[in-house]
C-alpha positions as CSV (number, residue, x, y, z in Angstrom):
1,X,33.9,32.8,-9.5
2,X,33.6,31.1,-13.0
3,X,36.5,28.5,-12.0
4,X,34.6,27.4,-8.6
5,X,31.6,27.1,-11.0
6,X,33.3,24.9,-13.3
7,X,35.0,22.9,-10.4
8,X,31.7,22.5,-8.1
9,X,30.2,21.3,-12.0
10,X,32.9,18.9,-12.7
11,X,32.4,17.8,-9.0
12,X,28.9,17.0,-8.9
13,X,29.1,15.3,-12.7
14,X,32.1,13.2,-11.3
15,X,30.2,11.8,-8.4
16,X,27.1,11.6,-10.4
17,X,29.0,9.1,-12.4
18,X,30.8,6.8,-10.5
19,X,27.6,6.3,-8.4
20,X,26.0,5.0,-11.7
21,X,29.4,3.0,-12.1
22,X,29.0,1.4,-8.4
23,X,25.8,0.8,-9.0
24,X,25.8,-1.1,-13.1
25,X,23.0,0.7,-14.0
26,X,21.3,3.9,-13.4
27,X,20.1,5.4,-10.3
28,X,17.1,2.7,-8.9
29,X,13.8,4.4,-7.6
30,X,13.6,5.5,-4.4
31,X,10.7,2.7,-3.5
32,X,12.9,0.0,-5.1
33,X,16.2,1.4,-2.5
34,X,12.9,1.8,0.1
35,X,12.3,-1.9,-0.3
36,X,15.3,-3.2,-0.1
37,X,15.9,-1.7,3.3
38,X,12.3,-3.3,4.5
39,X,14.0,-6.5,3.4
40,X,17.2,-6.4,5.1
41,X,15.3,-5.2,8.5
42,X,13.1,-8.7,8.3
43,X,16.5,-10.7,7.2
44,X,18.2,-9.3,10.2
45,X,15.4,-9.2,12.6
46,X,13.1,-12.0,12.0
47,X,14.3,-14.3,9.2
48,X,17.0,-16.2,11.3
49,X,14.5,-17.0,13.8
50,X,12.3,-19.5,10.6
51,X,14.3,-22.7,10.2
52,X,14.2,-24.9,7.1
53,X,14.5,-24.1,3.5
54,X,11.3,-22.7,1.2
55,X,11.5,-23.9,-2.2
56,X,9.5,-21.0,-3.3
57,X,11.1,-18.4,-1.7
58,X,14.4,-19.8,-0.8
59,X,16.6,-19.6,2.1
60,X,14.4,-17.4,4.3
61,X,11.2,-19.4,5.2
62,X,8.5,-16.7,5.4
63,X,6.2,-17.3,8.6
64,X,3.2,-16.4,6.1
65,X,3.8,-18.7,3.0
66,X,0.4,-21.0,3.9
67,X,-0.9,-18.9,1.1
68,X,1.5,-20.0,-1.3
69,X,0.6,-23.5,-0.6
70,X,-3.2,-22.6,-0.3
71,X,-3.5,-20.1,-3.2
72,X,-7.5,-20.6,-3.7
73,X,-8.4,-20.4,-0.6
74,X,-10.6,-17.5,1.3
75,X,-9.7,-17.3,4.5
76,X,-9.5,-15.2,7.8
77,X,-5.5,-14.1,8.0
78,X,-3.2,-15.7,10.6
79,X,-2.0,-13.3,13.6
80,X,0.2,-10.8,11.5
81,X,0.4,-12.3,8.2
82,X,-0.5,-8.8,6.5
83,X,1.5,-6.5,8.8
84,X,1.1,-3.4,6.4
85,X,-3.2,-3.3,6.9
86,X,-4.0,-0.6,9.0
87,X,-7.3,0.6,9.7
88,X,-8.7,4.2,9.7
89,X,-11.3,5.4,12.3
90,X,-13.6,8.3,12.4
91,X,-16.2,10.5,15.1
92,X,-19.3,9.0,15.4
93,X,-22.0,11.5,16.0
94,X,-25.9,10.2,16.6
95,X,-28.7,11.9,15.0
96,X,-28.7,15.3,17.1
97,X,-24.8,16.2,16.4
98,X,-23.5,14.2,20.0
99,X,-20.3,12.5,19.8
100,X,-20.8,8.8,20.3
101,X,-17.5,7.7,20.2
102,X,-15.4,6.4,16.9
103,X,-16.1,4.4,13.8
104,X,-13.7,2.1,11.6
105,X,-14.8,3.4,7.6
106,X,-11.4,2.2,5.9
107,X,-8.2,0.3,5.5
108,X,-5.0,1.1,4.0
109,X,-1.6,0.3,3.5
110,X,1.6,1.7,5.1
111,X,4.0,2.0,2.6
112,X,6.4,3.5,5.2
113,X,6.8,4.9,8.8
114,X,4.6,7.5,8.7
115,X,2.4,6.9,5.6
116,X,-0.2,5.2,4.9
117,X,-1.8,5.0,1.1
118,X,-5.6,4.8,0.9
119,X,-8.3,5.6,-1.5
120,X,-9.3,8.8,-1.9
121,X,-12.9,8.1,-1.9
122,X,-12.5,6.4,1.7
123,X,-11.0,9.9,3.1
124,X,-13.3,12.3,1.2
125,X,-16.8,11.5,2.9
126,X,-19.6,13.0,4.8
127,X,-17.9,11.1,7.7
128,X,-15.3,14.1,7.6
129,X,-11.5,12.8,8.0
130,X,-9.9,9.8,10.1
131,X,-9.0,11.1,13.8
132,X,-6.9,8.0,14.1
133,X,-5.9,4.7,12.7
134,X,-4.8,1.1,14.3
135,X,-2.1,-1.3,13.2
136,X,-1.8,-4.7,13.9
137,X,-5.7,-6.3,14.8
138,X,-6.8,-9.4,13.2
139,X,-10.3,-8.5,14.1
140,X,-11.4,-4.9,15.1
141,X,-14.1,-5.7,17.5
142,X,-12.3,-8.0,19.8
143,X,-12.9,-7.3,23.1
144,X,-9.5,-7.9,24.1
145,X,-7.0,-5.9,21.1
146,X,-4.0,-7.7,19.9
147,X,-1.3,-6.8,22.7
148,X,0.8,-5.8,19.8
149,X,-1.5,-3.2,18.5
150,X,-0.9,0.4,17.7
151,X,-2.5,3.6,17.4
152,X,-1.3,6.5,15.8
153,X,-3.0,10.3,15.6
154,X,-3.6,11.4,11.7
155,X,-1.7,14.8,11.1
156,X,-2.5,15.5,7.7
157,X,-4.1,13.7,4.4
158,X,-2.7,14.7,0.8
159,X,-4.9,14.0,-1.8
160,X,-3.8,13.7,-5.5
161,X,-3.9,17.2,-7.3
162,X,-6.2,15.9,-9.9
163,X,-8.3,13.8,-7.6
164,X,-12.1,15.1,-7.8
165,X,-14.8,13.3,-6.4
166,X,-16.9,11.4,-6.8
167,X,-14.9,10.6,-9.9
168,X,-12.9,7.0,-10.0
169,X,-10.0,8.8,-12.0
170,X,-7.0,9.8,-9.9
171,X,-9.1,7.8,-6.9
172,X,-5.5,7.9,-4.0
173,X,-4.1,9.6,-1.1
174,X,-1.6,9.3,2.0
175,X,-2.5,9.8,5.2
176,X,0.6,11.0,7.5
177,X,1.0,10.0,10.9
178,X,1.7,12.2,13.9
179,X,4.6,10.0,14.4
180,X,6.1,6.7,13.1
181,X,5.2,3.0,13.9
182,X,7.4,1.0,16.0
183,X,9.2,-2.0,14.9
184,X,8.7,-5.4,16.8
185,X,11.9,-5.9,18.7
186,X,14.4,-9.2,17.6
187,X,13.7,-11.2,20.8
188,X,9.9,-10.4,21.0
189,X,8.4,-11.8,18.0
190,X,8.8,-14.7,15.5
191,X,7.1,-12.7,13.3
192,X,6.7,-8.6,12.8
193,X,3.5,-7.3,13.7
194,X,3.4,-3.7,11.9
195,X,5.7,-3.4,9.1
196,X,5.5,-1.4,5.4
197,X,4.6,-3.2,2.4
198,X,7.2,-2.4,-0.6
199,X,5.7,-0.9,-4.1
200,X,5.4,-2.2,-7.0
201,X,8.7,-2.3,-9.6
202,X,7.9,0.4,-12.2
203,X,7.0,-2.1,-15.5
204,X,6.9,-4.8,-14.1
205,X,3.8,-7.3,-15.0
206,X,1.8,-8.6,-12.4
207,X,-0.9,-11.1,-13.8
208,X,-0.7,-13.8,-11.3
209,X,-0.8,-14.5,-7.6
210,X,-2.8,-11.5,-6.0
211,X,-4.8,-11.3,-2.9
212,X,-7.3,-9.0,-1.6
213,X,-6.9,-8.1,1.9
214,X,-9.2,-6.0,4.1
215,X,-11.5,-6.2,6.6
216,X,-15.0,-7.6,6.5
217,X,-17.4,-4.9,7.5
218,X,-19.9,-6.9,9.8
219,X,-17.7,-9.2,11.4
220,X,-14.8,-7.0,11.7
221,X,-12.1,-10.0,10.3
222,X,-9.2,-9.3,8.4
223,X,-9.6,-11.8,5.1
224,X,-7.5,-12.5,2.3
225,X,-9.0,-13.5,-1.1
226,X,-7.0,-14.7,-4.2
227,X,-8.2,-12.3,-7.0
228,X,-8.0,-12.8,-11.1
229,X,-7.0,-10.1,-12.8
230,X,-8.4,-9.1,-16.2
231,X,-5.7,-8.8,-18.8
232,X,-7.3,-5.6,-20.7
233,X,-9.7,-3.1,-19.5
234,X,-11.5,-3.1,-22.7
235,X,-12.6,-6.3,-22.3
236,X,-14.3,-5.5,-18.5
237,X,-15.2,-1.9,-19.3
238,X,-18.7,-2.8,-21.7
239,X,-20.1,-4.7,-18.1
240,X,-19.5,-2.0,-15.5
241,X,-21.1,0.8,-17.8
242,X,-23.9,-1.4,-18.4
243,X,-24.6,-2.2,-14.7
244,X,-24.0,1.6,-14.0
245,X,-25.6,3.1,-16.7
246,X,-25.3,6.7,-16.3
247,X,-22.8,6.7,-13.4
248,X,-20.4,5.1,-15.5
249,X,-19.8,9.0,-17.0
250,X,-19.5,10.1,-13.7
251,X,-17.0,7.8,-12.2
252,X,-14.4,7.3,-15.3
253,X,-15.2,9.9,-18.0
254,X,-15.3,8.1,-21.4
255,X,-14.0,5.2,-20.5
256,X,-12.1,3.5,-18.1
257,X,-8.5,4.5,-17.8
258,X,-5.0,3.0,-18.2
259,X,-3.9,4.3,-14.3
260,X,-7.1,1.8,-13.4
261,X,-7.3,-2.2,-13.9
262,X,-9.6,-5.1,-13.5
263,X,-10.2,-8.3,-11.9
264,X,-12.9,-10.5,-11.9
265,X,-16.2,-10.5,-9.1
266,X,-15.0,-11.7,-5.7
267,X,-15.7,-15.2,-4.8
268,X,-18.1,-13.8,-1.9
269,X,-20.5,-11.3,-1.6
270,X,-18.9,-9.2,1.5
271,X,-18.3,-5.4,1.4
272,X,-14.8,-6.2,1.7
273,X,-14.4,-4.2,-1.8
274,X,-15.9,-1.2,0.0
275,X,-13.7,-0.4,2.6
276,X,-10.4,0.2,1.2
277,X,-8.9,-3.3,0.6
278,X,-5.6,-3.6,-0.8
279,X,-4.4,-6.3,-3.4
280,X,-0.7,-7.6,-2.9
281,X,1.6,-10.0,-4.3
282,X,3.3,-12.7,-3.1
283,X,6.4,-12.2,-2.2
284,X,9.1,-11.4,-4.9
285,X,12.3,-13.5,-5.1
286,X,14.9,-11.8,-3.6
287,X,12.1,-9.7,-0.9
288,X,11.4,-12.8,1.4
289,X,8.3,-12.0,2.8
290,X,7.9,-8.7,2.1
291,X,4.2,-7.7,0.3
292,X,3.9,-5.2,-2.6
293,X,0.9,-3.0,-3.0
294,X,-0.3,-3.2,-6.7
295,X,-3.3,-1.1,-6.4
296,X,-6.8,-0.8,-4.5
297,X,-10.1,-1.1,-5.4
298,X,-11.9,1.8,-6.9
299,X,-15.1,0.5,-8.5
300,X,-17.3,-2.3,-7.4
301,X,-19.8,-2.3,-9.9
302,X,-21.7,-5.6,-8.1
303,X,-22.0,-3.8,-4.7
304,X,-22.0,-5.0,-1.3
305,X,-25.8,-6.6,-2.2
306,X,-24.3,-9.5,-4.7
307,X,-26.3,-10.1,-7.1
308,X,-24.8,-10.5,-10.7
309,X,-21.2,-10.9,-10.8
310,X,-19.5,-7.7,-12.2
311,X,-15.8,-6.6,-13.1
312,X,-13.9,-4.8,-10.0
313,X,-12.0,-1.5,-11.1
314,X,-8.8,-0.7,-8.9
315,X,-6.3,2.2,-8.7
316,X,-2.8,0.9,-10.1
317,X,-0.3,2.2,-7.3
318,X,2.4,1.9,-10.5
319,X,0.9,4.7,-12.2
320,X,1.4,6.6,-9.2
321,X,5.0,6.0,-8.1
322,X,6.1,9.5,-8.6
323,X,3.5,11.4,-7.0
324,X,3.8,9.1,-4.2
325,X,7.7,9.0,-4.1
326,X,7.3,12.6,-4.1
327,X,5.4,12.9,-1.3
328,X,6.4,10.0,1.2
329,X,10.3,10.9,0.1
330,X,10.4,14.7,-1.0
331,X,13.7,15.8,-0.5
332,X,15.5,12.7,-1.9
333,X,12.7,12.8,-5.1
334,X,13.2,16.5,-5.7
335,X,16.6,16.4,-5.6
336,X,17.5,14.2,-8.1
337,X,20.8,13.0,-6.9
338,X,22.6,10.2,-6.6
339,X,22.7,8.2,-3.3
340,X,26.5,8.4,-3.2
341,X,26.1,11.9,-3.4
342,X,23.8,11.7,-0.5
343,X,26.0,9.9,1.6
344,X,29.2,12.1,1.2
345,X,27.7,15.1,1.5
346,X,24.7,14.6,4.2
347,X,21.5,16.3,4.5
348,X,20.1,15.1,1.6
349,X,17.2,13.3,3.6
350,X,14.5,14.5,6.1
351,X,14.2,12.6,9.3
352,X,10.9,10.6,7.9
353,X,13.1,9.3,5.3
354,X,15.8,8.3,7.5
355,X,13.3,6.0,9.0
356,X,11.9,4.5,5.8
């Protein structure tokens, strides 16, 4: 019994290693190996079908790079430019309980199939949960929906363990699909119409080249708006408790904290910050257009009214990438193996995984 111990040891060690051999470093995240799979599906699928050569981005020519050229710009998005926005829906009751049919309350961002990352102060309202959500509209009260659009059934929501409203801290959760999104086809469209954005590379800097991107709440547009990030909290944190005085306590605690961030006031006085708006990078070299999902705002200390321009407070998704790894990916997270291992000896990953 001891020597099949010892062998089944020497066994699992001996994989262990020459998977960090194949590999030149240690074991990458599972959201970095996640992305990279996102990637190859748009080389294979959609990247052939750009011609020319980017400069920025290289060999692939990314049907959304307008924004590169046009990086101060607030705009309405092209058809499918952000296809990781969905957008959450909930009953609508009037005044005497009756069901009046649905209301859009939030956007998020899938981050894979079946999972979609949101704040948690958009799910946990006296609106109840989401019913359902919709991928792929450029405005949500169009009278005729994008052909391409999809809508999926919401099976569950997991909350952070240590999220507590109405506090800002811990402010995230993942809504799970019924079932997963389908992938445009090769021959049906230049460019992919629902799609997961990657996350963010565990310390790596982002100061430069983010975009808010949600939808307007009286007009119903998708908009993308360049954003400036504040380089330390400490130097936003002394305005937002002034403008909420004794709210401040109630939203952050002491002070604000380092799984949050800041940016400066938006260009425009919209609600955009109020509904769940993601902020996403340009694409990385080496992930031709694929987005990454830094974070999500949190705090809008200027409210939907204007008035005085006041620091935004977001939720950094990089503080979060092992809760959310856990979740989205549990079996391959918990087990703590090595992909080769994985590969040889099977049943390592759960049938949402084997989607990504």
């Amino acid at each position: 019994m001891k020597q099949n111990v010892t062998a089944l040891i020497i066994l699992v060690t001996t994989v262990y290693l020459l998977s960090i051999n194949a590999q030149g470093t240690k074991e990458e995240r599972i959201s970095v190996r996640k992305c990279k799979e996102y990637k190859e599906f748009y080389r294979e699928t959609f990247a052939p079908k750009v011609q020319g050569r980017d400069p920025i981005l290289g060999k692939y020519k990314c049907p959304n790079n307008k924004r590169v050229r046009n990086p101060n710009l607030r705009r309405d998005v092209f058809r499918h430019e952000f296809p990781h926005v969905a957008s959450l829906w909930y009953e609508s009751v009037d005044g005497t309980g009756v069901k009046t049919g649905y209301k859009f309350r939030c956007s998020g961002t899938l981050i894979s199939k079946r999972h979609v990352l949101v704040p948690g102060h958009c799910i946990y309202s006296k609106s109840g949960k989401p019913t359902h959500v919709t991928f792929g509209d450029s405005n949500l009260y169009d009278e005729f929906p994008d052909s391409k659009r999809q809508v999926l059934q919401v099976a569950d929501i997991i909350f952070h363990p240590h999220y507590v409203p109405p506090s800002s801290v811990n402010d995230i959760a993942i809504v799970l699909l019924t079932k997963g999104v389908k992938y445009d086809e090769r021959s049906r469209s230049p460019r992919p119409s629902v799609r997961p954005a990657c996350l963010p590379v565990e310390g790596q800097e982002i100061r430069h080249g983010i975009s808010l991107t949600a939808y307007e709440s009286k007009s119903g547009s998708l908009i993308t708006e360049r954003v400036t990030l504040i380089e330390k909290n400490k130097d936003c944190e002394d305005t937002v408790r002034s403008q909420l005085k004794d709210n401040f306590e109630i939203l952050f605690g002491e002070t604000v904290r380092p799984t949050q961030f800041c940016s400066e006031s938006l260009a425009s006085n919209t609600c955009l910050s109020d509904i769940g708006g993601a902020l996403t990078t340009q694409p990385f070299r080496g992930m031709p257009c694929i987005d990454t999902v830094v974070g999500f705002i949190s705090v809008n200390a200027t409210g939907c009214e204007g008035g005085s321009a006041n620091p935004i407070v977001y939720t950094s998704v990089e503080k979060y990438l092992d809760w959310i790894e856990e979740v989205v990916w549990p079996k391959q997270f918990k087990s703590g193996i090595s992909p080769l291992f994985l590969n040889l000896y099977g049943n390592a990953t759960d049938s949402q995984s084997q989607e990504f």
